[in-house]
N, C-alpha and C positions, 0 to 999 in steps of 0.2 A: 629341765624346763626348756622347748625345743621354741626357739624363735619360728611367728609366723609371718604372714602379707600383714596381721593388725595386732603381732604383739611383737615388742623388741626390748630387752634388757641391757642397762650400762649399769659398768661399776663404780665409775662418779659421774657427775656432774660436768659434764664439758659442754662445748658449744658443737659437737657432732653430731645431738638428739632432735639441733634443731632443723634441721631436713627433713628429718620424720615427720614432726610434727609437722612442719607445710605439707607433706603428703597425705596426713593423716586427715587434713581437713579440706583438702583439696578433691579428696578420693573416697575418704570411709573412717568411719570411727575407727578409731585402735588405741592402744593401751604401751605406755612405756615404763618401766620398774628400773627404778636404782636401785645402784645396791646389789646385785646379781651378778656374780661372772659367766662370762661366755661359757664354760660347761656346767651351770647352773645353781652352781653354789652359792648360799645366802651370807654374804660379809655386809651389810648393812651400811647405813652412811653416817659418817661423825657428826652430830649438830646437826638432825636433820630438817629442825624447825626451821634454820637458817639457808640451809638448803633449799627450803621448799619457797623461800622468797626469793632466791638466787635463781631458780629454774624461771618463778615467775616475771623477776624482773627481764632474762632475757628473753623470756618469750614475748613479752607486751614491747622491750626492746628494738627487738631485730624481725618479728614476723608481721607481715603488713598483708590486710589489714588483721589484728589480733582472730584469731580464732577463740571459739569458747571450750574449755577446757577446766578440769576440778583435779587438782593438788590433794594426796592422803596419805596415812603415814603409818604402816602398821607398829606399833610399840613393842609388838615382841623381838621384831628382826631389824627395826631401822630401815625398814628398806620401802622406800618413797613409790607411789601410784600417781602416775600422772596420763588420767584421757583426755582424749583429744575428738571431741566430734567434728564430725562433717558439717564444714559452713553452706553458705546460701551467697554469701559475699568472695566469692570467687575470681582470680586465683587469687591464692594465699603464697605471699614470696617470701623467702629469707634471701638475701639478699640479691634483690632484685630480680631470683629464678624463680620458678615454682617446682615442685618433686612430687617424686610417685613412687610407691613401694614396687616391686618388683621381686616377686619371692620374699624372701629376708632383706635384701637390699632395697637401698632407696636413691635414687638414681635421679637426675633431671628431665622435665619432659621435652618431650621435643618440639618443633613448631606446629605441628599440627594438633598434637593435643593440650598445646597453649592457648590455641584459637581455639578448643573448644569449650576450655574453661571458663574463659572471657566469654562466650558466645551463654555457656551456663549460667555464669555470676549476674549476666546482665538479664535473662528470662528470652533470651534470642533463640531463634533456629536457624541453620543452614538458609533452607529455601527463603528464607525472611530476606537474608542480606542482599544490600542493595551490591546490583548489576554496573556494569561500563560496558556492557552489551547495549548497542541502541539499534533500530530499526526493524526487531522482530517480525515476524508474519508469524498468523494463528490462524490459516483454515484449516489444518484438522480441528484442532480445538473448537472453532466456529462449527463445521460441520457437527462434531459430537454432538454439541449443544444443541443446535439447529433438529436435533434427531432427539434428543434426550428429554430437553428443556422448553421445544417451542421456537427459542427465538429466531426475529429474522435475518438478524447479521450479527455480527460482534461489536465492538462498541469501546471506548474508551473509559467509559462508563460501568460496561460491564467487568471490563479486564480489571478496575480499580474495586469491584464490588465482590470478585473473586480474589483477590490480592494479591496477584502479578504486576501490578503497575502502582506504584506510590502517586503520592498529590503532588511531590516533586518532576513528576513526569520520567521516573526513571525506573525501569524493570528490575525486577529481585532476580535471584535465582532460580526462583520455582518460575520466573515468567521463562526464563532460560531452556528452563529444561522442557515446556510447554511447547515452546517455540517450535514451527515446521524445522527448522535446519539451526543446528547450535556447533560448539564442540566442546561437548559433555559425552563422557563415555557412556558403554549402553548392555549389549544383553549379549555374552559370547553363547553360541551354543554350538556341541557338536554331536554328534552321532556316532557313536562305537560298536566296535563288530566285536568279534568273539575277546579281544583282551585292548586294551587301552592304547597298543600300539598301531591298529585297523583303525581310522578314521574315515567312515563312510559318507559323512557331508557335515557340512563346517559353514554357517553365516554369524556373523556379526551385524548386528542390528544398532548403530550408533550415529551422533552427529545430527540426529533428527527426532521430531516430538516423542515423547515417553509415551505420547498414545499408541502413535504408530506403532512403534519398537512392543508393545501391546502387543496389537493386531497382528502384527507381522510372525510374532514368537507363538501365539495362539495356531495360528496356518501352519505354522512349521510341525509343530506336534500334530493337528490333526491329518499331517501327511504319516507321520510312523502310526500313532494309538487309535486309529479309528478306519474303519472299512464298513463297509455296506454288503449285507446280510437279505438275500433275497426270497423271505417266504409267503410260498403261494404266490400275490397277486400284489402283496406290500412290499417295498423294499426300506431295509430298519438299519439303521446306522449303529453300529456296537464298538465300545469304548474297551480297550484294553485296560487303561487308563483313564478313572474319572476327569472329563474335560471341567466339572466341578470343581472339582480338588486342584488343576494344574492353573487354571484362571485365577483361582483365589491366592494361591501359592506365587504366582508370578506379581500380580498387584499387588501383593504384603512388598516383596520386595522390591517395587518400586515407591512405593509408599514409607518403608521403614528404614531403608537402607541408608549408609553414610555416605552421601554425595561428596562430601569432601575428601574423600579414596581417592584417588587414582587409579581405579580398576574395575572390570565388566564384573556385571552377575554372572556367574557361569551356571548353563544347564547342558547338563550332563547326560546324553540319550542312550540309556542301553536295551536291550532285546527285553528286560525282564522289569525293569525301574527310570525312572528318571530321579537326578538329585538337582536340586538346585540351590546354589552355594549365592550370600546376599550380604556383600559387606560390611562389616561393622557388628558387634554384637549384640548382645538384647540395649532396647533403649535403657536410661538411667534411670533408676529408680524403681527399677522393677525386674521381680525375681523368676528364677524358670517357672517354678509352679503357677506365679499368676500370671505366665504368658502364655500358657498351654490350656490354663481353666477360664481365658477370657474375664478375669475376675479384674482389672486394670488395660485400661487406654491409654499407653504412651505413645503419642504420635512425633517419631523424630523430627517428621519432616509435615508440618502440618495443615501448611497450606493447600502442598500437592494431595495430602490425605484426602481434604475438604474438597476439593475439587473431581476426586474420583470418587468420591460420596455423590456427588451432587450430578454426577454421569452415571452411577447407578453399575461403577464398576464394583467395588464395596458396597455391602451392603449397609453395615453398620459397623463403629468402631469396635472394637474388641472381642469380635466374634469368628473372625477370620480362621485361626486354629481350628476352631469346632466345625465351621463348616468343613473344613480340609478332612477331617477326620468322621464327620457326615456320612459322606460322600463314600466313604468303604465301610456303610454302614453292613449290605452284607458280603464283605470280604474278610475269610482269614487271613491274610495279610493286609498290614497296615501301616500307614504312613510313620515315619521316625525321624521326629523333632531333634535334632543337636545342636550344640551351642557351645562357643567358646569368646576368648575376649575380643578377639576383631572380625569375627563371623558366624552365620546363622545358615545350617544346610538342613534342608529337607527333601528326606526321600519318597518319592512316591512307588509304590511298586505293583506291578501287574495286578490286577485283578484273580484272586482265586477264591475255592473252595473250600484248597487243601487237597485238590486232587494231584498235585502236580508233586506234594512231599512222595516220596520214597517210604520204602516200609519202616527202617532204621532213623530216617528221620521224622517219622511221626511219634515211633517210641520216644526219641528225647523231649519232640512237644509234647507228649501227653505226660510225661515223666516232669513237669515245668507247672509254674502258677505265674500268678501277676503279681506277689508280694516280691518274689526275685529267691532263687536258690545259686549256692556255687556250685559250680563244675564237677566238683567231687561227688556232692548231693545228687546231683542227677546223675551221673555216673551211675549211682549205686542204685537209684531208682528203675533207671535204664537197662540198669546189670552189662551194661558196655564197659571199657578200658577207657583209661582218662585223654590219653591220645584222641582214640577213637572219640571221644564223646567233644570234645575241644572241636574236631574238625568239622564233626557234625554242627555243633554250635554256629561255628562261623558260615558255615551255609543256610543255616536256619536266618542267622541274623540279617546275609546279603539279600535273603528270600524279601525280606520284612515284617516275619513270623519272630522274631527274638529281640529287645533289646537288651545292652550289655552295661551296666552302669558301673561304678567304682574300678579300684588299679588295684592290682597287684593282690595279694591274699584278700582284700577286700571286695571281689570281681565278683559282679553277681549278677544272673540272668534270669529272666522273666519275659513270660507271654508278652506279647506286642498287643494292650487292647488300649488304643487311645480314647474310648468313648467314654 
């Protein structure tokens, strides 16, 4: 019985389970069993009716505020079930910290993600909290508008009806990052030659309005992915790169990302792809699948969302993915969504046909599906050598013709069709 992130076993009743439990409902459902030793033997608990009041009293004891949680007790082994849901009443302390699972461990959080539990518990966001920023200027912002929306100037009025400026007269953080000139960090991007170590140009867009930093990173790329194509008598502008897809892909992350980072978006410019790496990981409360099928709107930051709604940089909440993957509606290579716990990269890559595979590596895509095979499987499909068929793999994958999902004997690849 192997310990996970939301399941942990003790063999009595001490006062060390109750960490857990403040992670358990600070973070995620999970489940703890007494009764169990660490290599997983069932030795049950003596009295464990009395037990199971013992657990209860310290847990409505020492965890503040109580989490909800159900006490069970199987009769054959003695050995006690105690879950623990995810509250709403956020952070949950024992004594006076709050915790988080990590792996099998459970550890204490840190300061940042203390504030963000507090930030949770209360229905707050980042951009919401109020500023000791004072004196802002917003003519980008005014401009956009001005161009977007009509109006003829900007307004105190207006600033408080987008929700940058409170009735206390005091700017939030999304009026911050709004702002012509701040110091809030912003968009690194560089440009790379043949391997990671050639850096062919390098700006940081930072310290000034997220529209700008926008427009600014928009120019940059249509210096590399775009050239002008002169037939006949027309002259046509052609995208190596959907400027669709990278528009939309750059607003998500400024719209989604966690401000309270200390750290740039990075994009990533190579001859063949661009990645663009967006801190923080998917918003709370929602899973990879319904962040890729637009089936869920979690807007971390959601004033700023609202506001690039309303500038018609966004179109609409929860559609962003699909447009991004739109956009190579007809390219064999396509864009690839990853994700982990403090960050969101996506790759965009070259525009093709498929012309550009190799003979050896067309065999292993056409030897592939989109339910996902291992390496072996196509191998043998392929009639290549597993070496051989691995390396081919990983260039299909760089291409953005392959994604690779699970570890280790569990690794399995499939066709890249995000639509």
């Amino acid at each position: 019985m192997k310990e996970t992130r939301s399941f942990e076993v003790k063999e009595r009743v001490t006062n060390t389970f109750l960490k857990t439990v403040s992670a358990y409902a600070n973070f995620g459902d999970g489940i703890i069993r007494f009764g169990i030793t660490d290599d997983g033997k069932f030795v049950g608990i003596e009295d464990a009716g009395n037990a199971c009041l013992d657990i209860e009293n310290r847990i409505n004891d020492s965890i503040s505020p109580v989490p909800d949680y159900w006490i069970s007790v199987d009769d054959d082994t003695n050995v006690i079930t105690l879950e623990v849901k995810e509250g709403i009443y956020k952070p949950y302390y024992y004594k006076s910290k709050a915790y988080k699972r990590n792996d099998t461990a459970t550890i204490e959080v840190d300061r940042l993600e203390s504030n963000r539990l507090i930030l949770e518990g209360e229905d707050r966001s980042y951009d919401e909290l109020a500023s000791d920023v004072k004196d802002l200027e917003f003519t980008i912002l005014e401009g956009k508008m001005k161009e977007q929306l009509g109006i003829s100037a900007i307004s105190t009025d207006i600033l408080r009806t987008i929700g940058v400026l409170g009735a206390d007269g005091k700017y939030n953080n999304a009026g911050v990052l709004l702002a012509d000139k701040n110091g809030t960090y912003g968009i690194d991007c560089a440009r790379f030659g043949e391997t990671i170590d050639i850096i062919l140009d390098r700006e940081i867009f930072e310290h000034r309005s997220i529209l700008k930093q926008y427009d600014e990173v928009i120019e940059l790329y249509r210096k590399y992915y775009q050239y002008d194509e002169i037939k006949g008598a027309i002259r046509e502008t052609v995208e190596t790169i959907p400027e669709k897809a990278f528009r939309e892909t750059i607003a998500n992350a400024l719209v989604h990302r966690a401000w309270d980072v200390r750290s740039h978006i990075r994009v990533a410019m190579y001859e063949d792809r661009i990645e663009v790496f967006s801190p923080g990981g998917l918003p709370k409360g929602i899973t990879r699948e319904e962040y890729l099928n637009g089936q869920i709107s979690v807007l971390r930051n959601p004033i700023i969302g609202a506001v690039f709604f309303r500038l018609n940089i966004i179109e609409s909440f929860g559609t962003g993915v699909q447009r991004i993957n739109a956009a190579y509606a007809s390219s064999k290579a396509k864009p690839i969504h990853e994700f982990s716990e403090n960050m969101i990269k996506v790759t965009l890559p070259v525009i093709t046909s498929g012309g550009d595979l190799t003979g050896d590596e067309k065999i292993i895509y056409d030897s592939m599906d989109r339910l996902g095979k291992t390496s072996s499987q196509i191998a043998k499909a392929a009639g290549f050598g597993k070496n051989k068929t691995l390396k081919l793999l990983g260039i299909l994958e760089k291409k953005g013709y392959v994604i690779k999902t699970g570890n280790g004997r569990g690794t399995k690849y499939s066709t890249n069709y995000s639509l």
